[in-house]
C-alpha positions as CSV (number, residue, x, y, z in Angstrom):
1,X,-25.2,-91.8,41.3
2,X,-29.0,-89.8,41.0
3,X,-30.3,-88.3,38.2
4,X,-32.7,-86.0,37.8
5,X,-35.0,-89.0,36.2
6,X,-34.8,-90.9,39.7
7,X,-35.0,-87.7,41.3
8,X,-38.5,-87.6,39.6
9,X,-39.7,-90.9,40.2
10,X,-39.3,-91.3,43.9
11,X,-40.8,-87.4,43.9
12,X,-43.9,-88.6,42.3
13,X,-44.0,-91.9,44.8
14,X,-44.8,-89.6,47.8
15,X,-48.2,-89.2,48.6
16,X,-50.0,-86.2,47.3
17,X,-46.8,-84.9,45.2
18,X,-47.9,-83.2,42.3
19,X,-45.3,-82.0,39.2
20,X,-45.6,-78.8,37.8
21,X,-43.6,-76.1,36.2
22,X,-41.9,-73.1,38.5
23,X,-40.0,-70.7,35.9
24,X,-37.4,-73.0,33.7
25,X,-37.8,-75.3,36.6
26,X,-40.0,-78.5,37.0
27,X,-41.5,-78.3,40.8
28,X,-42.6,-81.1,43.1
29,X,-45.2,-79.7,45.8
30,X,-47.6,-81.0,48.2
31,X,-49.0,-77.7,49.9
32,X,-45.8,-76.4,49.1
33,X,-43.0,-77.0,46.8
34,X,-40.3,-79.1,48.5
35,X,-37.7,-78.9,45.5
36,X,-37.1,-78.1,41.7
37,X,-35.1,-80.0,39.4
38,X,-33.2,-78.2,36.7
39,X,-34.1,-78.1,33.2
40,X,-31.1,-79.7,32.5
41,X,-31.2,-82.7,35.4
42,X,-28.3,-82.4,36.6
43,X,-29.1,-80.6,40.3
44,X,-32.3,-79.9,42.3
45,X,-33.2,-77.4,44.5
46,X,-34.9,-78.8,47.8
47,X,-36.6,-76.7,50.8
48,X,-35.0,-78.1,54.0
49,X,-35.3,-77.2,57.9
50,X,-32.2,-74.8,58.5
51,X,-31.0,-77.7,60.4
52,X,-31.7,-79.7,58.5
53,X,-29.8,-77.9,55.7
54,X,-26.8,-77.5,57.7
55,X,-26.8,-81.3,58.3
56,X,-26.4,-82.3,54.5
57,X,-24.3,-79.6,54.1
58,X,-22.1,-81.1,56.4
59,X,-22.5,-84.8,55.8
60,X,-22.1,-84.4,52.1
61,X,-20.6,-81.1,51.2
62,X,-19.6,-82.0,47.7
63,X,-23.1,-82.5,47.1
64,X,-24.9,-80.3,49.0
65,X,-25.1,-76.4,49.1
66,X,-27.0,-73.4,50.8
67,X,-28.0,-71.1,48.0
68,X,-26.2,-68.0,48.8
69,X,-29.3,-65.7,49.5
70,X,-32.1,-65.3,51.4
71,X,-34.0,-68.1,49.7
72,X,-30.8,-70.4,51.3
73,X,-31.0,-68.7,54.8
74,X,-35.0,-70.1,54.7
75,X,-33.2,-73.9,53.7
76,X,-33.5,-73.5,49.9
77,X,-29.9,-75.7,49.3
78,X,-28.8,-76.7,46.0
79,X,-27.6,-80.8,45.2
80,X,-25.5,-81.9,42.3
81,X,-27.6,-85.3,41.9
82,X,-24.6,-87.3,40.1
83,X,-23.1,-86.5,44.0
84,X,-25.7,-88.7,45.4
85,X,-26.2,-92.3,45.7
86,X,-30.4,-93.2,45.7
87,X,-30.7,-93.6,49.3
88,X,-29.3,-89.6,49.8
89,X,-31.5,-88.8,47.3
90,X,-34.4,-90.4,48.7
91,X,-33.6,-89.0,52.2
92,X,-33.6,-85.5,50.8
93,X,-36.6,-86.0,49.4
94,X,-38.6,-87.6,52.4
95,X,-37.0,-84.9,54.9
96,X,-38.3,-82.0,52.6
97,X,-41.3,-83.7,51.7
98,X,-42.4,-83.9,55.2
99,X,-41.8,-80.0,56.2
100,X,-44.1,-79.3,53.2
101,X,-47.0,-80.7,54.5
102,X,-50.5,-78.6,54.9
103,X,-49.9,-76.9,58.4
104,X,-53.0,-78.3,59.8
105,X,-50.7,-81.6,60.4
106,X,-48.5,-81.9,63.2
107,X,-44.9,-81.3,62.6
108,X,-42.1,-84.0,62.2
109,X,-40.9,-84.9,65.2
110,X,-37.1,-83.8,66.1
111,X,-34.9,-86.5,64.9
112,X,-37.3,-88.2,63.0
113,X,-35.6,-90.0,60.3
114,X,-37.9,-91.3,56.7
């Protein structure tokens, strides 16, 4: 089971992450935010590949969501973290941690797993 404490820990371990504040939210970015953790800690909001948001959606649909909204049609999905185990967690993380990159990088490879 995650919390929103590991959820910041293994954040901040990823090269170049930076925390900040976005609204009531506290925001973990590189050149972009990748995902906000609630003020209360109990679910984050990461930026996902459409596929790759359907994927955890459908692997783990009790703890993965697609916000219902245009934000969610660009990947934004919402995760209960008391859903996850640390390794789910830390996939999520790596997977949107990669997409938010600086452009001038080369993208992830299809089917590369972190």
């Amino acid at each position: 089971m995650a919390t929103g404490d590991d959820l910041r820990r293994m954040a901040l371990a990823l090269e170049g992450t930076i925390e900040t504040s976005h609204f009531d939210r506290i925001a973990y970015m590189v050149a972009r935010t990748y995902v906000t953790l609630a003020a209360d800690g109990l679910s984050a909001n990461f930026k996902f590949t459409p596929e790759d948001q359907a994927l955890k959606c459908l692997t783990a649909p009790d703890a993965f969501t697609a916000i219902a909204n245009a934000w969610g049609r660009q990947g934004w999905t919402n995760a209960t973290l008391d859903k996850l185990g640390e390794a789910e967690l830390d996939s999520a993380l790596r997977s949107a941690w990669a997409d938010a990159q600086p452009k001038k990088l080369p993208p992830r490879p299809p089917g590369t797993l972190y």
